[in-house]
C-alpha positions as CSV (number, residue, x, y, z in Angstrom):
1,X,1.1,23.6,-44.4
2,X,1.7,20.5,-45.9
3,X,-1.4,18.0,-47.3
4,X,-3.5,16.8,-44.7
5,X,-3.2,13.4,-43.9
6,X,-7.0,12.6,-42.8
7,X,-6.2,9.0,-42.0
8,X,-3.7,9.5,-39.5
9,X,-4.0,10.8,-35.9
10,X,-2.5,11.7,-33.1
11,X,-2.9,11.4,-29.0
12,X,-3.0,15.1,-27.4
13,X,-0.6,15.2,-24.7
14,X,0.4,11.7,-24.2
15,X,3.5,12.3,-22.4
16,X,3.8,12.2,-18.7
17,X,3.8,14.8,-16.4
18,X,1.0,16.3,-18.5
19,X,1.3,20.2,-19.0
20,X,-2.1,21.3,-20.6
21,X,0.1,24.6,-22.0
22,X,2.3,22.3,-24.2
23,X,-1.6,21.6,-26.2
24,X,-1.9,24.1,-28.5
25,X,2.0,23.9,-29.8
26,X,1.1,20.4,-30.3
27,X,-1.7,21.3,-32.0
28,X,0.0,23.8,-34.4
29,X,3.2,20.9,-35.0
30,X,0.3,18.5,-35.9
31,X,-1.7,20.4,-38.2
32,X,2.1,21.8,-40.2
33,X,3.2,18.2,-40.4
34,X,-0.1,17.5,-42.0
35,X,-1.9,14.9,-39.1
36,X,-5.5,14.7,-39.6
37,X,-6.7,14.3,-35.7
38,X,-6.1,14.9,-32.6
39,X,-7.5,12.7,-29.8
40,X,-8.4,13.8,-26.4
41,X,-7.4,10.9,-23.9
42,X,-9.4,11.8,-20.1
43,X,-8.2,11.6,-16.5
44,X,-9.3,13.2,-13.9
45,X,-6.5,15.3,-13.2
46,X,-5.2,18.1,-15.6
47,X,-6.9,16.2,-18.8
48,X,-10.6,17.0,-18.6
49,X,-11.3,16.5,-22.3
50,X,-14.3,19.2,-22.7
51,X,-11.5,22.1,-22.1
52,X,-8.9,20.4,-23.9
53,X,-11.3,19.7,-27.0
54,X,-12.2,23.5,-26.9
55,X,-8.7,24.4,-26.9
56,X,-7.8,22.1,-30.0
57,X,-10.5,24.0,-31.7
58,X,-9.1,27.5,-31.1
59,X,-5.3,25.7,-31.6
60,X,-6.2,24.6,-35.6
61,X,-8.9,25.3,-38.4
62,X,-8.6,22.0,-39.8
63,X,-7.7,19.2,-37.4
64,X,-10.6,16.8,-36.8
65,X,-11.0,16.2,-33.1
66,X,-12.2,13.7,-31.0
67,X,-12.6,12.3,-27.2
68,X,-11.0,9.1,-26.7
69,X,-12.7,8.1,-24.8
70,X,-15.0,10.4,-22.2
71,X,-17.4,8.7,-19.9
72,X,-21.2,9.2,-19.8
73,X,-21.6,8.8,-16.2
74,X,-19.5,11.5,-15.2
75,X,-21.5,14.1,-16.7
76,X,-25.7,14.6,-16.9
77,X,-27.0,13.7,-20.2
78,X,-27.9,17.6,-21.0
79,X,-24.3,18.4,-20.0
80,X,-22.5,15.8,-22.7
81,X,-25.2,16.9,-25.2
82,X,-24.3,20.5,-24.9
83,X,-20.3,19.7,-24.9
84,X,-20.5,17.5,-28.1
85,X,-23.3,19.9,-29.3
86,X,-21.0,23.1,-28.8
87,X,-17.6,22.0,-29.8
88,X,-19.7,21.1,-33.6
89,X,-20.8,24.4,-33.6
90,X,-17.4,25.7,-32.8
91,X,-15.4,23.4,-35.4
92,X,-17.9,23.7,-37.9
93,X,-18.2,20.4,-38.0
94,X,-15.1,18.9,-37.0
95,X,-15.8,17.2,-33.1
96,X,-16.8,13.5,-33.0
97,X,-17.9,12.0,-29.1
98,X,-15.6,9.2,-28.4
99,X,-17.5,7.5,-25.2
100,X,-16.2,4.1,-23.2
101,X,-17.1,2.2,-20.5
102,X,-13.3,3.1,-18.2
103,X,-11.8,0.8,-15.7
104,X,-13.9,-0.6,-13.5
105,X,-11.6,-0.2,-10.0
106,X,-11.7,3.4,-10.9
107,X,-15.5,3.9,-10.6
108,X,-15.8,1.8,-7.9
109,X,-13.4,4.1,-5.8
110,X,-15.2,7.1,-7.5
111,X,-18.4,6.1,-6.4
112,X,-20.1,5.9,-9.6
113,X,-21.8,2.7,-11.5
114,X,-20.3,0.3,-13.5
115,X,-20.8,1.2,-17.2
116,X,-22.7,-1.3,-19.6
117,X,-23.1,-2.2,-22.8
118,X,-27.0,-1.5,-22.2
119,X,-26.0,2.2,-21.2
120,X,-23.6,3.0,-24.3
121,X,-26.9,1.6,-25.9
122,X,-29.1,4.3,-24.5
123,X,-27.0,6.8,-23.7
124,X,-25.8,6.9,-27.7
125,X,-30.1,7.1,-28.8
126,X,-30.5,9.9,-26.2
127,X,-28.0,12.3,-27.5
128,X,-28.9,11.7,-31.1
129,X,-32.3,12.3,-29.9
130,X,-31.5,15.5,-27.8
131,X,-29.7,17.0,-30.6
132,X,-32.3,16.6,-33.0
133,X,-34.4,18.8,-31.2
134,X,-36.3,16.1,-29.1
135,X,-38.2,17.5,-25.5
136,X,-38.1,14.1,-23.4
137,X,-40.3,14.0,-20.8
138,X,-40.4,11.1,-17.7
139,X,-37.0,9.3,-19.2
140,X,-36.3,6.1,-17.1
141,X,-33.9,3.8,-18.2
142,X,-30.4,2.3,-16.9
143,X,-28.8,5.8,-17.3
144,X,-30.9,7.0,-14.9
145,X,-34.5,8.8,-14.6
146,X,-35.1,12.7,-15.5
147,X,-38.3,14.0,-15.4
148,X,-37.4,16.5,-18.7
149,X,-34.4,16.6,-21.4
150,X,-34.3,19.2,-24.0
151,X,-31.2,20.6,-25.6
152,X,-33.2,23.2,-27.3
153,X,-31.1,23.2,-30.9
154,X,-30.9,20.8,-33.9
155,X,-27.5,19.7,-35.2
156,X,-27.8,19.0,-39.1
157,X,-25.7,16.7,-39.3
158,X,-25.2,16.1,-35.8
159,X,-21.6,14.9,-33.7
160,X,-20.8,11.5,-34.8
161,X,-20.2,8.8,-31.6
162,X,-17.7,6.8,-31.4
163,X,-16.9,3.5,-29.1
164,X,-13.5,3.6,-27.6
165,X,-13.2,-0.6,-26.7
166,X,-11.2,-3.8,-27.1
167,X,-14.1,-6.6,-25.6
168,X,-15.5,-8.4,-28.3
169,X,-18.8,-7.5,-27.1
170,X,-18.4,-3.9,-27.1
171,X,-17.1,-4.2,-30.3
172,X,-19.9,-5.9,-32.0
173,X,-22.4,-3.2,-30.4
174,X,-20.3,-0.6,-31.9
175,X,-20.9,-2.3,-35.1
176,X,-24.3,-2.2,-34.1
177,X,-25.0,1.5,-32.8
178,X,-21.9,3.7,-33.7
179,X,-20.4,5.7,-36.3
180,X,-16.7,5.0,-35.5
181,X,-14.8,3.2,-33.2
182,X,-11.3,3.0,-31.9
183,X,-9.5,0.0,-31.0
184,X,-6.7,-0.1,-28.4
185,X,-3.0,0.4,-28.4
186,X,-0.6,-3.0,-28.5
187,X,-3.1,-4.8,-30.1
188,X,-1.2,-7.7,-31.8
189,X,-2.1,-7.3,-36.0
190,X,-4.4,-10.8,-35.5
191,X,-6.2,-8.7,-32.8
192,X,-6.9,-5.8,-35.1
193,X,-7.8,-8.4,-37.6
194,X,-10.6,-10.1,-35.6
195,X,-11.7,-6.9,-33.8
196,X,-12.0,-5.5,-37.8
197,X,-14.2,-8.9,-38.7
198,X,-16.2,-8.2,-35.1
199,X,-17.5,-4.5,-35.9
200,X,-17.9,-5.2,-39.6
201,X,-20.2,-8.2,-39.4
202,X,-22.2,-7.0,-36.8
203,X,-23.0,-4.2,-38.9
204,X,-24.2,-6.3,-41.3
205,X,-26.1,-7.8,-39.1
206,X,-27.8,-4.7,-37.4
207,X,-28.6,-4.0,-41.3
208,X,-26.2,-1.2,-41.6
209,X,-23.8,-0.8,-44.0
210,X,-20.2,-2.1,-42.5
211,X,-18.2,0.6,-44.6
212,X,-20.2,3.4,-42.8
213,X,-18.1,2.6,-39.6
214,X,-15.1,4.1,-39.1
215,X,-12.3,2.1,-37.8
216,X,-9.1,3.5,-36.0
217,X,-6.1,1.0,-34.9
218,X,-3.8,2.5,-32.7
219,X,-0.4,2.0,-32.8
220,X,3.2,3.3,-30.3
221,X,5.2,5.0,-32.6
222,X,8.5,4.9,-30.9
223,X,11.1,5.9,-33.0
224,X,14.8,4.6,-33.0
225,X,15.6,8.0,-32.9
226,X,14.1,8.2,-29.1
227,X,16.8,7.1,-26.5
228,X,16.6,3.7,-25.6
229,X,15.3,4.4,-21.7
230,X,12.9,6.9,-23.1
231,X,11.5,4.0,-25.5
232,X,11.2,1.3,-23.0
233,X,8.9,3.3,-21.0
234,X,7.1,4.4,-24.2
235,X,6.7,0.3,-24.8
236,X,7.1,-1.5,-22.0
237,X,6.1,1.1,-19.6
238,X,2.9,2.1,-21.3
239,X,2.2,-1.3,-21.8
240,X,2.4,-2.3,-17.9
241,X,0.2,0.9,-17.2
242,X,-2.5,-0.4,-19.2
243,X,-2.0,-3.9,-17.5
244,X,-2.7,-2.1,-14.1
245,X,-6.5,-0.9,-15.3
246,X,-7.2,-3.8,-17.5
247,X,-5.1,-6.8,-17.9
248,X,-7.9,-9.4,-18.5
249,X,-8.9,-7.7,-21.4
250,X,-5.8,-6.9,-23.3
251,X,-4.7,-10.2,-22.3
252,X,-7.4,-11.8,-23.4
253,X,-7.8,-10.2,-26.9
254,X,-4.6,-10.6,-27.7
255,X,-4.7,-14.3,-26.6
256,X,-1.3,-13.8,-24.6
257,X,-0.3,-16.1,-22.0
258,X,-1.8,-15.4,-18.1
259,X,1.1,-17.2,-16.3
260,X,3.4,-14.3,-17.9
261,X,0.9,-11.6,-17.1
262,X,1.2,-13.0,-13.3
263,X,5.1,-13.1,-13.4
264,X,4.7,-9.6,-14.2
265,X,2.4,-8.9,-11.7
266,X,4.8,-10.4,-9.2
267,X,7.9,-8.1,-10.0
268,X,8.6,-5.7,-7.6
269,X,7.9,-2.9,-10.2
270,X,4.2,-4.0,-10.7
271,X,3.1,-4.8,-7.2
272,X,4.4,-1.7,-5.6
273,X,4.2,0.9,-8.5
274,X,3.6,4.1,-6.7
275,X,1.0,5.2,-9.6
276,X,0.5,4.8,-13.3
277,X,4.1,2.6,-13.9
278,X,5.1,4.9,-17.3
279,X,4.4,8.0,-15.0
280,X,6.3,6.7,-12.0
281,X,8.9,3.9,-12.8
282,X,12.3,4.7,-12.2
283,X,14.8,3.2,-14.9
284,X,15.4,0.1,-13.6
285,X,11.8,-0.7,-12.3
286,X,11.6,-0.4,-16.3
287,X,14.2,-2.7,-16.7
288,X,12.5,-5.0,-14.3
289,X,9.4,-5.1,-16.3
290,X,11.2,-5.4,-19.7
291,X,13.2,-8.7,-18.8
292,X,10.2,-10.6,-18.2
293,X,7.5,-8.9,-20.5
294,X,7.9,-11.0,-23.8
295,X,9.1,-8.7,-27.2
296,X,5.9,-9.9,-29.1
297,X,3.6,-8.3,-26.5
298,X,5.2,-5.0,-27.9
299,X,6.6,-6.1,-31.2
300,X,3.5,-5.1,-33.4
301,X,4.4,-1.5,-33.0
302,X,5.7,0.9,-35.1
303,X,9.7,0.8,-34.2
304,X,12.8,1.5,-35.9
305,X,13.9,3.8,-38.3
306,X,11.1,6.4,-39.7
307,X,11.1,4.5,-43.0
308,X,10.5,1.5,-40.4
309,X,7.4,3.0,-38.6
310,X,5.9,4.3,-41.8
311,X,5.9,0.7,-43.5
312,X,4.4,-0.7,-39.9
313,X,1.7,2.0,-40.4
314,X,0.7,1.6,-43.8
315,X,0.3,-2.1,-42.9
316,X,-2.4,-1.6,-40.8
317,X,-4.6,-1.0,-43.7
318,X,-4.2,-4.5,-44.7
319,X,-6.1,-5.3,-41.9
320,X,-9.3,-3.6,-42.8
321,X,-9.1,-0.6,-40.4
322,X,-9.4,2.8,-42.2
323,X,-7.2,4.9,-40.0
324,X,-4.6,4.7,-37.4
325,X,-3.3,6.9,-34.2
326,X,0.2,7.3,-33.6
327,X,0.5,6.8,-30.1
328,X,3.0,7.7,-27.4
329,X,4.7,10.4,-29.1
330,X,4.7,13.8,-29.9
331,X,3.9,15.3,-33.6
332,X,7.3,17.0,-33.2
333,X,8.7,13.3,-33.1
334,X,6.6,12.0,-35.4
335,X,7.3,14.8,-38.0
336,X,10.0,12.3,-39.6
337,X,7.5,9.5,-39.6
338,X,4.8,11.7,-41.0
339,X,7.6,12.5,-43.5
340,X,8.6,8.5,-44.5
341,X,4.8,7.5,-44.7
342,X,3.9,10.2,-47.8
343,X,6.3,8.2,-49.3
344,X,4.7,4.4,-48.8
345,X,1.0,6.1,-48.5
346,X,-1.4,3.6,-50.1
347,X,-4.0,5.0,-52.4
348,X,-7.1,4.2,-50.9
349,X,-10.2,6.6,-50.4
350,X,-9.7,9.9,-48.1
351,X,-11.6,9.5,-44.9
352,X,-13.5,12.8,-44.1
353,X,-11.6,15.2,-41.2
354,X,-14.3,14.7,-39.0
355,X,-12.7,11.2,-37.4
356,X,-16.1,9.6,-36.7
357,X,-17.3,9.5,-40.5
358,X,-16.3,7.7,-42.7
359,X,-18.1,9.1,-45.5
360,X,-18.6,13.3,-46.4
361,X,-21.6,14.2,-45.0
362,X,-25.0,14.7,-47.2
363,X,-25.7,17.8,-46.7
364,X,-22.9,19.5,-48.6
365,X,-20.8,16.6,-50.2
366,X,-17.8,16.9,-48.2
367,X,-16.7,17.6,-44.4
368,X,-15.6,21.7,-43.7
369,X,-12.2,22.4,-44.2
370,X,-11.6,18.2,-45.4
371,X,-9.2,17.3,-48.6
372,X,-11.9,18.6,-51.6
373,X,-12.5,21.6,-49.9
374,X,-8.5,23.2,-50.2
């Protein structure tokens, strides 16, 4: 097993089709290569991120693991405390709750409200609350009105939560309320930058220390050593997908151009994509979308040669983040990336395996199973 990288992550079956099996062998490539966490990405298909977090806790002993992101209003309070509260228990210590507000079409065809900044707010209290041990009687608040909460256990410590956004203003609550957040993937490096600057000062501001939250950039890692079809839907593909859900925001944080996001919602590959476009898109619906999506909406990722991605990686420490997930591969491609970055690896402080902290916890000096304790 090689040393454990605590500051790099990676996405848990982000490959499409999804096959749940192919988890644990990820997993078990992940924690060999030396990656320090493994994100749960949702959808409500095969990638419910309660079982695949409990499977990533039976895969590895020492891979921090996280959702990125869940959503609070598709479960009951009691039922996300006791997921966050027994996946702790099971990882001894290792399970952080990533929660975010989704895409709004998506709950309005599901049927369910629109989530707020005001419900991350309470939501993030309550669960803090319920696993300290609090009995809550007559709650009444945006997230709804139950007559009595109790969990029934105290966590010491308990489950970090973390924010997974790219608004501005969820950002600066994050700084505010959370103990890590995670930013979003093709994020241009000013992005990261002023997202960084966002969470930090409103920490400050909230009176908290801005160190104590822990930042993750995201970043595709799509190696030269991919074939060049199978990379275009890694960047351009993935990139259109997350267009689909929520263009004004990307768009906007990034401070790209609209008139080329509407010439790419006019290609025939956009406006009639038969589902998520890096799922469904043929090769030259790809194509399509490559010719008029600009290189600099993709060019901040980590491309090339492994010696390439690794340098794009390391760089991402420059701007103030504190770890980074290596998107849109699997840790059997990104073994030779893993490989090239040991060898540019900054020296900095090692984050705690548990992603959301960004310090060892009080208690005992150091997270289970983290760096000081091999």
């Amino acid at each position: 097993m090689a040393e454990q990288l605590t500051e790099l992550g990676y996405y848990a079956l982000s490959r499409h089709p999804v096959t749940p099996s192919e988890l644990v062998d990820e997993a078990r490539v992940a924690d060999r290569i030396g990656l320090g966490t493994a994100f749960v990405s949702e959808r409500f298909n095969v990638k419910d991120a309660a079982v695949l977090s409990g499977a990533l806790a039976a895969a590895s002993c020492r891979l921090g693991i996280a959702t990125a992101a869940t959503n609070h209003t598709t479960r009951h309070p009691i039922i996300t405390a006791t997921m966050a509260a027994t996946l702790t228990e099971l990882t001894g210590g290792r399970f952080a709750l990533g929660l975010g507000r989704g895409i709004t079409p998506q709950w309005q065809i599901l049927g369910l409200p629109t989530i707020t900044g005001g419900q991350l707010t309470e939501i993030t209290a309550l669960l803090r609350r319920l696993w300290a041990e609090e009995t809550i009687i007559g709650y009444d608040g945006e997230i709804g009105s139950f007559p009595l909460l109790r969990l029934g256990v105290a966590l010491e410590p308990p489950p970090p939560i973390m924010l997974i956004t790219m608004s501005p203003g969820t950002l600066a609550l994050a700084g505010r309320i959370a103990d890590g957040v995670v930013l979003h993937t093709f994020f241009s490096d000013d992005a990261t930058h002023r997202a960084v600057r966002i969470v930090r000062e409103a920490a400050e501001q909230a009176g908290r220390d801005p160190a104590s939250v822990r930042i993750w950039s995201v970043v595709a890692t799509v190696g030269d050593h991919l074939g060049p079809d199978d990379r275009m839907r890694r960047l351009q593909g993935r990139l259109a997908t997350y267009l689909q859900g929520y263009p004004d925001v990307l768009v906007g944080a990034n401070g790209w151009d609209r008139e080329v996001l509407d010439r790419i919602r006019a290609t025939a590959a956009f406006s009639t994509a038969r589902g998520p476009i890096d799922a469904t898109a043929d090769i030259s619906e790809l194509r399509e979308l490559a010719e008029v999506m600009p290189h600099s909406w993709v060019a901040d990722s980590a491309t090339g040669n492994a010696s390439d991605c690794a340098t794009t990686i390391a760089a991402q420490f420059d701007l103030g983040v504190d770890s980074v997930i290596l998107h849109g591969a699997t840790p059997t491609e990104l073994e030779p990336v893993v490989d090239a970055y040991r060898r540019v690896r900054r020296d900095a402080v090692v984050p705690p395996v548990n992603p959301g902290r960004a310090h060892p916890t009080p208690d005992t000096g150091t997270d289970i199973d983290g760096p000081e304790a091999r």
